[in-house]
N, C-alpha and C positions, 0 to 999 in steps of 0.2 A: 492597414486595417488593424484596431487595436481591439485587443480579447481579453475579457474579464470573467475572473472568477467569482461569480455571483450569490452562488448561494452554494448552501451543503448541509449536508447531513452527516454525521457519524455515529457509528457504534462501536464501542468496546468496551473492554475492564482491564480493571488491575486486579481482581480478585481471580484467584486460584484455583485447583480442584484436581485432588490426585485420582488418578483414573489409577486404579491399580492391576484390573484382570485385563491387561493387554500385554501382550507380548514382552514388549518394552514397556513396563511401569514406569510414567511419567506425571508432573504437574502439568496443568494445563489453563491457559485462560479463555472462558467460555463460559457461554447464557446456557445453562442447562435446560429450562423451561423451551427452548427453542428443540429442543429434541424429545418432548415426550409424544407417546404414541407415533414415535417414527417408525417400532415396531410393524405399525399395521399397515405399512405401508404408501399410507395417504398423506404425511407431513413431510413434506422438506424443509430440513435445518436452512437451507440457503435462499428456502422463499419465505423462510419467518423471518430473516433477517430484512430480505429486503423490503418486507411490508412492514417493519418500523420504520427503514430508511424512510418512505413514500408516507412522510408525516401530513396534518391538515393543511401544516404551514405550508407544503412541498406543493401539494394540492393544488392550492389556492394561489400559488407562486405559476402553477402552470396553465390552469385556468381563466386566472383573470386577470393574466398579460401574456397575451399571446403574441406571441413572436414576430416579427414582422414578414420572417422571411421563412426559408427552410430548418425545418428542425432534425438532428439527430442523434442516434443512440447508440453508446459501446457500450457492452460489457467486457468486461478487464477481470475475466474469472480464472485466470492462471493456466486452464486446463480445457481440453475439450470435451470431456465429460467428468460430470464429479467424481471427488475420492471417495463414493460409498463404504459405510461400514459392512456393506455386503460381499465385501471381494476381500478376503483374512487372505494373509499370506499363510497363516500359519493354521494348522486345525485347531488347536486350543485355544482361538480367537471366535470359532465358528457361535459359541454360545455367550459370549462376554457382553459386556452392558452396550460398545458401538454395533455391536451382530445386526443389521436391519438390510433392507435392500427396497427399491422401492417397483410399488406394483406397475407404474406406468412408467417402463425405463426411460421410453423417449424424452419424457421431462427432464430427466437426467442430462443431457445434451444439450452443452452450454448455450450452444447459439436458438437452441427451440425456447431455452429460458428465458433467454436476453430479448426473444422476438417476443413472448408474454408480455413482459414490464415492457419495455419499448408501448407497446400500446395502452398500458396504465397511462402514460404518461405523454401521451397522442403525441409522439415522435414516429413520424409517418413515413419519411423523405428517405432515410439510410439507416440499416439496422446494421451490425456488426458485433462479432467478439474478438478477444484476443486473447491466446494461449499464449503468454511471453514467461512462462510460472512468476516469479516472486516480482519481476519486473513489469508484471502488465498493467497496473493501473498507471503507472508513471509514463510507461513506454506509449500508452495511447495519447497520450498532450501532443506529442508530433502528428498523429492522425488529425488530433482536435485544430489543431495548430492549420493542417493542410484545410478542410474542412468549411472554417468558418475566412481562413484568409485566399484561397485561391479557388473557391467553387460557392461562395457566396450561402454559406450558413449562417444562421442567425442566432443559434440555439444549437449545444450539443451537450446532452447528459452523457455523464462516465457514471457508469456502477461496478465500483472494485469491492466482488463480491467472492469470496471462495470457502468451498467444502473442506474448511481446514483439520477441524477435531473429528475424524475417522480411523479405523484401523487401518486401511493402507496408507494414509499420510502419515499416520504415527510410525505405521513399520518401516514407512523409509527413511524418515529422519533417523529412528532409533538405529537403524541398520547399518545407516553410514557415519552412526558416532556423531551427527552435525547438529542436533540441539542437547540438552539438559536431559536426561534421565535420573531416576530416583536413583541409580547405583553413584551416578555421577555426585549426586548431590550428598550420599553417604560419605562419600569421599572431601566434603567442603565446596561443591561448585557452589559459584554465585553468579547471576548473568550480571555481565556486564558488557562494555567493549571500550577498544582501544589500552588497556590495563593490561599491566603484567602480572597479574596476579588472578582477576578475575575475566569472566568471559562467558560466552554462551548465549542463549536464550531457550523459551517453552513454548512453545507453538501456543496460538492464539486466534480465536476467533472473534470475529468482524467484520465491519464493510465502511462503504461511503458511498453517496450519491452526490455529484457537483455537479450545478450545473454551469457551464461555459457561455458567454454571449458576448454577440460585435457588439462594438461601440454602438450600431445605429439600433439595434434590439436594447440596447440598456437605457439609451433616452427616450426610446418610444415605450417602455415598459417602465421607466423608470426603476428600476432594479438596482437591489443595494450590488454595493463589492464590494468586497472579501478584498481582492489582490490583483493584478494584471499580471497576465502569462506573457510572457516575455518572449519566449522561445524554448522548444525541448529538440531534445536529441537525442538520437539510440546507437548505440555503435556497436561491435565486435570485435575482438584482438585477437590477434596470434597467436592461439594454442591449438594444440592435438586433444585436450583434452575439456569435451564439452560440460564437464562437471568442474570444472577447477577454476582457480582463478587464478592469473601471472602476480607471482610478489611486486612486478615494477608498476602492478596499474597501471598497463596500456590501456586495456578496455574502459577502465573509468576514465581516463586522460582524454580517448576517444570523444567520449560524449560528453564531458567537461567542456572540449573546443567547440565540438556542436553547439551546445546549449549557450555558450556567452556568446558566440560569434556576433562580432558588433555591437560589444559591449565591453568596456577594460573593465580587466581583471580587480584590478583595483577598488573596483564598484562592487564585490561579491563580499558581504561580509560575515554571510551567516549563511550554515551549511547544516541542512537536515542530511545525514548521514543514513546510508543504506543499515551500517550500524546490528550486522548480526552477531559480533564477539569473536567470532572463530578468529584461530589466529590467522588462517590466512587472509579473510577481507582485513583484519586488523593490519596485516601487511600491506596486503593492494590498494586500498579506501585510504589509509595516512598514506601512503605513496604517492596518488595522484594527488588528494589537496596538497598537501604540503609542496607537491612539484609547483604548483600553480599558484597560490596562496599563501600569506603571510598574515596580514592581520585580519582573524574572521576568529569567531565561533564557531563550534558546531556539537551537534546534541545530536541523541539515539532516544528510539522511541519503545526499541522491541523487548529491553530491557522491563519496561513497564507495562506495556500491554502485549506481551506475546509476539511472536512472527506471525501474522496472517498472510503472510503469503503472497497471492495475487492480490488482496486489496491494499498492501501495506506501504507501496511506494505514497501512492496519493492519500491514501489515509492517514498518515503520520505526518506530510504536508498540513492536511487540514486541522489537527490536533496542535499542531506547533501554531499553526497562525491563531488559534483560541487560546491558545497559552499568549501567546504575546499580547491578543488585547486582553487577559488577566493580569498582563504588566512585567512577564519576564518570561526569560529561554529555560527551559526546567536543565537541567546537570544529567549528566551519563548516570543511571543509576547504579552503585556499587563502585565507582571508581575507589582505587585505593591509594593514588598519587594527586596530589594538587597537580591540576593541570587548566591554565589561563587559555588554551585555546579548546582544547577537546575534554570540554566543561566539568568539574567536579563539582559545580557549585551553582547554583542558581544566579543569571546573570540577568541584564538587560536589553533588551534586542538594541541590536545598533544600527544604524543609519547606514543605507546601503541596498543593496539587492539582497535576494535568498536566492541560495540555488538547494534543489533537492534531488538526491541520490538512491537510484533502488539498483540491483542486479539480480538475475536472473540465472538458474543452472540452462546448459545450453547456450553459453558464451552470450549472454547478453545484458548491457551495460547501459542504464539512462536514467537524464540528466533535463531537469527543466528549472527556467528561470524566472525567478516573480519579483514584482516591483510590489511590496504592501505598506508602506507609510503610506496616509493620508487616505487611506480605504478603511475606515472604519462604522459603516454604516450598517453592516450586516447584525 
């Protein structure tokens, strides 16, 4: 049974925005319009997003080609409940521009959200979310994968959606030194990855909506593709410590062999990289390609559009595949070294597979495979 990636939606920016009365003064990338009167407790930042996602075009995609078979729905929101700006770690966050909380918590609980949308989008048969954090939109293609090849689906939406630009998200990042703060950047940071010089990223907010379908849902609906899913994989390695990551890249090697399994290595030539900067994925993430791989590209996305988090594995998949039908792979932004495989420079997709890389705090590590030459209908 062969599964395609049919259609999507994304949202992000590259444009910026210094939040300064937070704890940790930081840059941030984010729709601000998406958080007014979150005050009063009736908007959610994460249901304006996703009611851009659910375009006419999305609509009309679902309406008037209906499926043949079973339809259904993940959400890929990082977390089991949002990171409201209502829960400050700190008191002198209690009054600052994220201060909100919202009036009907339960909406706040990912899986009562996911079960909303799910019925926008008359996905009736299996509802589902996943807390995998920074890994979960990617980590759900092996769900998707099970789903549509061994229980006979026809149709499954992913929404990698997450409550990224909040005080408690900002205060953990800031807390544990792991993205871009304004002092950091006093000091010359610049995000980048894989660079010895530059590194990092800003938290960012974002989503995607894709939709998945069998071969026999794509001729019966006649449905463009984007790319065929090839295979995904999720793994775990060997540490005591569920926040770190090993310098040798087990965990990514893990779901490396997952994800090609029954397919040479050799065929993988282009690598969207998990791509957060820090020096240790900088460590573990060149560890594992390079153990397995030789001739391939590979690009970072977070550099440009922020970490969002739980949407960012499959989000940055779908961004790179609309880069490539704009006619090239965009460069690591900020690289300070010419480097032919982990990109300084705008290249050209090469013939071959893609494989795409997210990890996750809580030792989790995936990996999925796409065939996209000659899918260009979307």
């Amino acid at each position: 049974m062969r599964i395609y990636l049919t259609k999507y939606e994304t949202m992000s920016t590259e444009t910026t925005k210094v939040i300064s009365d937070a704890v940790f003064p930081q840059r941030v990338h984010w729709f601000p319009e998406t958080y007014e009167k979150a005050k009063t407790g009736l908007f959610q930042a994460p249901k304006r997003i996703a009611d851009r996602l659910i375009t006419q075009d999305m609509v009309k995609h679902v309406c008037n080609n209906k499926a043949p078979g079973k339809i259904g729905f993940i959400l890929a929101g990082g977390s089991q409940v949002w990171g409201t700006g209502g829960v400050p770690l700190y008191d002198q966050c209690l009054t600052n521009s994220l201060a909100y909380a919202y009036k009907v918590e339960v909406l706040n609980v990912t899986n009562i959200f996911g079960a909303r949308i799910a019925s926008q989008l008359h996905a009736n048969d299996y509802v589902a979310t996943d807390a995998s954090t920074c890994a979960s939109s990617l980590k759900v293609l092996m769900d998707v994968r099970h789903l549509i090849r061994d229980y006979g689906f026809d149709r499954v939406y992913v929404l990698g959606l997450e409550d990224s630009i909040t005080n408690t998200v900002m205060n953990f990042f800031g807390s544990a030194k792991a993205n871009i703060c304004l002092d950091d950047e006093a000091r010359g940071a610049v995000p980048s990855a894989f660079d010895s010089k530059n590194g990092g990223f800003y938290l960012g907010q974002g989503g995607v909506l894709a939709v998945f379908e069998s071969e026999r849902s794509v001729l019966a609906c006649d449905s463009p593709v984007a790319a065929e899913l090839l295979n995904a994989y999720s793994a775990s390695e060997d540490n005591s410590n569920p926040l770190g990551q090993r310098p040798d890249g087990q965990g990514y090697k893990k779901a490396i062999e997952g994800a090609t399994y029954g397919h040479p290595l050799t065929d993988v030539r282009l690598i969207k990289t998990h791509g957060t900067g820090t020096p240790i994925n900088n460590l573990s993430e060149r560890a594992a390609i390079e153990h397995y791989f030789d001739n391939f590209i590979a690009t970072s996305y977070k550099q440009r559009i922020g970490h969002t988090v739980g949407a960012s594995g499959l989000l940055e998949t779908c961004l790179l595949l609309n880069d490539i039908r704009k006619g090239s792979v965009p460069e690591i932004k900020n690289r300070t070294e010419v480097d032919e495989r982990f990109i300084s420079h705008p290249q050209p997709a090469p013939d071959g597979l893609m494989l795409s890389l997210a990890a996750g705090m809580g030792n989790i590590y995936s990996a999925a495979l796409f065939s996209y030459h000659d899918y260009y209908k979307i």
